[in-house]
C-alpha positions in Angstrom: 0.0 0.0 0.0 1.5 3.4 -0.6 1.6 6.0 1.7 1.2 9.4 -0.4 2.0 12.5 1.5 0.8 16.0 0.7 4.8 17.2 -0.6 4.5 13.9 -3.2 2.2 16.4 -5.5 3.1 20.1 -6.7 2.0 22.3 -4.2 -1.7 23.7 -4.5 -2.2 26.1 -1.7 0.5 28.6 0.6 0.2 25.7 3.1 1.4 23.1 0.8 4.4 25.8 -0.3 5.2 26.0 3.8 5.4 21.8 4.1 8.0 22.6 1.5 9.8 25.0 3.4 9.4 27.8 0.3 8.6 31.2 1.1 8.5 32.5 -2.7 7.6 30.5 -5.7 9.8 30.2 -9.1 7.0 30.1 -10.7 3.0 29.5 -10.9 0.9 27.7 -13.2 -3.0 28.3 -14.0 -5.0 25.6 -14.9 -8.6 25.5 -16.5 -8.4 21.3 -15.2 -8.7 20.2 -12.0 -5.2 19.3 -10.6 -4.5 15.8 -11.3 -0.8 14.3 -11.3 -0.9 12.6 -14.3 0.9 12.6 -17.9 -1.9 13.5 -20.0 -2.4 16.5 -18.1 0.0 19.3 -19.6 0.3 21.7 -17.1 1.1 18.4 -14.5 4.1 17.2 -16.7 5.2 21.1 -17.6 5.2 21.6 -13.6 7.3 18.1 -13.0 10.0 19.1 -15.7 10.0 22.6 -14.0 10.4 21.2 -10.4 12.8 18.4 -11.8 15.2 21.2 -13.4 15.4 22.7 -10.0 12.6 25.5 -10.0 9.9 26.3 -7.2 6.4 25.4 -8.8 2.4 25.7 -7.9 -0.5 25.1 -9.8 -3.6 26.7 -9.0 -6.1 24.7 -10.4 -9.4 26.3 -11.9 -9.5 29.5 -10.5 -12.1 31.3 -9.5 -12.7 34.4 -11.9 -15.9 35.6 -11.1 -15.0 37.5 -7.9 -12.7 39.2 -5.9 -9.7 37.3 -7.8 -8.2 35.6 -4.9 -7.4 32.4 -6.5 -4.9 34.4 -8.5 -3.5 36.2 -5.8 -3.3 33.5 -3.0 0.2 32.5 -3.7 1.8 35.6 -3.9 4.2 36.9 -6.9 6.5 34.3 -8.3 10.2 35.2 -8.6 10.2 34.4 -12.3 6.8 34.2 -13.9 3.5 33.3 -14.5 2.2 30.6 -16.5 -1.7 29.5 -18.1 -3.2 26.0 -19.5 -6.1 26.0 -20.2 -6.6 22.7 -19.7 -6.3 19.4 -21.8 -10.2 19.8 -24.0 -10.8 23.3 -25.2 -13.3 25.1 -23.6 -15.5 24.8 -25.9 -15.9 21.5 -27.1 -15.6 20.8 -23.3 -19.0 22.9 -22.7 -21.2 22.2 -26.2 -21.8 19.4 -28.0 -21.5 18.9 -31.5 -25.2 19.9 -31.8 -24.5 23.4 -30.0 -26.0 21.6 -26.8 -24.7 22.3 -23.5 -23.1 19.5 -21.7 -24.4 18.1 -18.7 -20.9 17.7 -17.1 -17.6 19.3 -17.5 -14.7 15.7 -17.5 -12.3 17.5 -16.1 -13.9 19.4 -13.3 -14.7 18.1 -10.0 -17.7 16.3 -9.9 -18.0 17.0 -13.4 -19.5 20.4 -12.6 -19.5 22.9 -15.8 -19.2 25.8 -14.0 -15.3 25.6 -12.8 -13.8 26.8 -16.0 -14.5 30.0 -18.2 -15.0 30.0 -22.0 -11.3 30.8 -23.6 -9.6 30.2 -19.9 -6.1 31.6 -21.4 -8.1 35.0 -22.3 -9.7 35.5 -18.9 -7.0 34.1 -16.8 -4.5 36.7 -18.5 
């Protein structure tokens, strides 16, 4: 049985960072997905290559745009840059059908809710 702990996975939240011991990030990813630590999510494997060549790396996964911005803000200003996915299906295809029909469920959103992720995340996250 394997016994994960919260530093196996790129850092999420300022807690996560602190576990770490970091007290500025390198850098820190958007993402229009979820977070999930897998290969065929890009900003995962672009966040592992960065953390492998020695950098500092978060991922803020889906955040919140409809508010008071504080998903962007929450982990401070990186020491190098910013950087945006918008997630492995574009937005749209991920929210219509080929009919022009909504979609009842957004695959990679939690609980497949359709309401994590703008239309053109790269546009709105920037």
């Amino acid at each position: 049985m394997n016994n994960y702990q919260l530093t196996d996975f790129l850092p999420t939240t300022k807690k996560e960072c602190e576990l770490r011991g970091w007290k500025q990030l390198d850098i820190i990813l958007f993402s229009g997905d979820a977070y999930i630590d897998h290969p065929s999510f890009g900003v995962a494997v672009i966040g592992r290559c960065l953390e492998a060549a020695g950098y500092q790396v978060a991922i803020v996964p889906q955040p919140d745009w409809h508010g008071d911005y504080r998903d962007f803000k929450k982990l401070g200003k990186p020491r190098l840059f910013f950087g945006i996915s918008p997630g492995n299906m574009d937005s749209m295809v991920n929210k219509y059908t080929a009919n022009r029909r909504l979609r009842s469920e957004d695959a990679y959103s939690p609980d497949g809710r359709h309401d994590c992720r703008p239309e053109y995340p790269t546009i709105v996250y920037t």
